[in-house]
N, C-alpha and C positions, 0 to 999 in steps of 0.2 A: 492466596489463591486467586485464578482469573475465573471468573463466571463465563464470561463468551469473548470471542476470540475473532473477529470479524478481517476478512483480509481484502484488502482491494488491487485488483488486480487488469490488466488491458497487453495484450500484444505487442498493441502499438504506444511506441513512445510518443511523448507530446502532446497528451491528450487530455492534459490537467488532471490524473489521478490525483498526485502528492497534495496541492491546491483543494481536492476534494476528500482527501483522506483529513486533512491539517482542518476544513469546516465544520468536517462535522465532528472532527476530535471537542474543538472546542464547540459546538452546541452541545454534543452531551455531556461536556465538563461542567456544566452550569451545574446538574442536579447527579450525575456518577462520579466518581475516579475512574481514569482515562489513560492509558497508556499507547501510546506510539512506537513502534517499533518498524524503524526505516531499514528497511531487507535491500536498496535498491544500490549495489557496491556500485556499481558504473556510475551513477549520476544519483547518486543522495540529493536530495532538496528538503529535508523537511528539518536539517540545522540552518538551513537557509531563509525558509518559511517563519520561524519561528525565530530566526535571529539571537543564533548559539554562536558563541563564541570561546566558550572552555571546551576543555575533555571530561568527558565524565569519570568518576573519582572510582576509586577500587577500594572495597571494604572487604575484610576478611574473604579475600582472593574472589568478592562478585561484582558483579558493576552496578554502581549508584545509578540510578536516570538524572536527567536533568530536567527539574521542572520549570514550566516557563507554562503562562495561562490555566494554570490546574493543572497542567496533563504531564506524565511523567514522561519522557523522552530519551529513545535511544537511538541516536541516528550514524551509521556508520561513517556519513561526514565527518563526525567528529571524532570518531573512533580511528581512522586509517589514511595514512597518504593519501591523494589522489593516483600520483604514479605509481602508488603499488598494486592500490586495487585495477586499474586501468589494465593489469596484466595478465590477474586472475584467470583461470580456466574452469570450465565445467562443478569440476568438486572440490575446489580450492573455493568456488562461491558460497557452494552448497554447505559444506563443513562449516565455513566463516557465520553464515546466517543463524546455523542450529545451534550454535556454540554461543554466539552474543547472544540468544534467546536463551538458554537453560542457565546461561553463567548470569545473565542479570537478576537482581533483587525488586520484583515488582511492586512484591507486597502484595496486599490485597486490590482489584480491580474490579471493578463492573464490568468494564471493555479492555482490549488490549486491541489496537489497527494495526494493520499490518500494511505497508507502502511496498508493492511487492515492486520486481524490476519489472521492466516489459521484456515481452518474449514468451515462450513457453516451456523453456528449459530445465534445467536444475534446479534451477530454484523454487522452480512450482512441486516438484517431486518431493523433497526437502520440506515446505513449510507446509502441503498438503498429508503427506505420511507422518512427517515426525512433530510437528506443531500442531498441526489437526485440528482446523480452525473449524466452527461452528459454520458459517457461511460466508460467502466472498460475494462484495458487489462490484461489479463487473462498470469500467470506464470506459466510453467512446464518443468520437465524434462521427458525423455521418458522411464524410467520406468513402467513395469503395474501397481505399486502400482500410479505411479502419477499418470498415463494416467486415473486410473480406478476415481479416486479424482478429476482431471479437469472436467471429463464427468459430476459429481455431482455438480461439482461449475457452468456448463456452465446451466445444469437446475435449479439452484435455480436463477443464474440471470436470465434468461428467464421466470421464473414463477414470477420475481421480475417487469417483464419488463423492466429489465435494458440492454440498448443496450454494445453489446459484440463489443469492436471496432475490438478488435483482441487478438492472443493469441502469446507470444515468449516463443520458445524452449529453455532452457538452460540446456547445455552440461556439468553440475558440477560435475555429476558421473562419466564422461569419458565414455560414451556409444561408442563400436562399431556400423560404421554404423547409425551414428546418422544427417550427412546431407542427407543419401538417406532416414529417418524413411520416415515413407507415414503415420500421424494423420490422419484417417478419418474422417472429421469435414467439416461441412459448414461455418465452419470460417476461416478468414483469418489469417495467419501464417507473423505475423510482422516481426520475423528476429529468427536466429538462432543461437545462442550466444555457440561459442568454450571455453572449461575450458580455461582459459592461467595459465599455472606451476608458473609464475613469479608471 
């Protein structure tokens, strides 16, 4: 069984979700079981993140995770060609996603993340109706093109009625002026994440 189901989710690509999804998998693996569930077929990064390099294994026709830091890992990286998925359409994503979530063997969980793709397509329909995640926190950096992208992600979960836990800033671009931005939102602002050079 999963207790909560948390998804993270951004418009826009390149805004460090996976990198923020992969942190705090492993901070709460220190004291829960952790699962990762990378939904993002275009551009998977969290068998990358975490430095996979098998397939995960098929037991009685469900799929093994791969654990790597505590946390149990299903990343479609590892799962699918690049060229294949690269071709995908609409419900050819959306099927793909529902089906590696119900066919994998989790086990028992505390969390289960979800690395959704960017956009607001299919896939948000998909892991918001039939995965039915507890809450989604929301990734951006403060650029107009993000900020104009988050606004779009915050109304389709809201028309999804999926609750917004929060949202974190990430400073990737090196914005000036980016701990004083002022997001005008009625959500809450989880943290504020500086580029580090290192």
């Amino acid at each position: 069984s999963i207790k909560k189901i948390i998804a993270f989710g951004s418009a826009k690509g390149g805004v460090g979700k996976s990198s923020i999804t992969a942190s705090i998998g492993i901070s709460l693996s220190k004291n829960n079981k952790v699962g990762i569930l990378d939904a993002d077929i275009y551009g998977p990064n969290q068998d990358i993140l975490f430095d996979i390099q098998e397939k995960p294994k098929f037991e009685n026709k469900s799929i093994k995770p791969i654990k790597k830091n505590n946390i149990d890992i299903v990343s479609m990286g590892s799962i699918l060609d690049d060229d294949k998925a690269a071709t995908w359409r609409g419900p050819m994503l959306s099927s793909a996603i529902n089906q590696i979530y119900e066919k994998t063997n989790w086990g028992d969980l505390d969390y289960l993340l979800i690395d959704m793709p960017p956009g607001t397509g299919d896939a948000y329909l998909t892991v918001c109706q039939k995965i039915v995640p507890d809450f989604v926190i929301l990734v951006s950096a403060i650029s107009k093109l993000s900020i104009t992208d988050l606004k779009r992600t915050i109304d389709v979960f809201e028309s999804l009625n999926t609750k917004i836990l929060g949202i974190v800033l990430n400073n990737i671009h090196q914005s000036e002026g980016f701990q004083d931005f002022n997001l005008e939102t009625e959500n809450v602002i989880l943290d504020r994440i500086e580029f580090n050079k290192k």
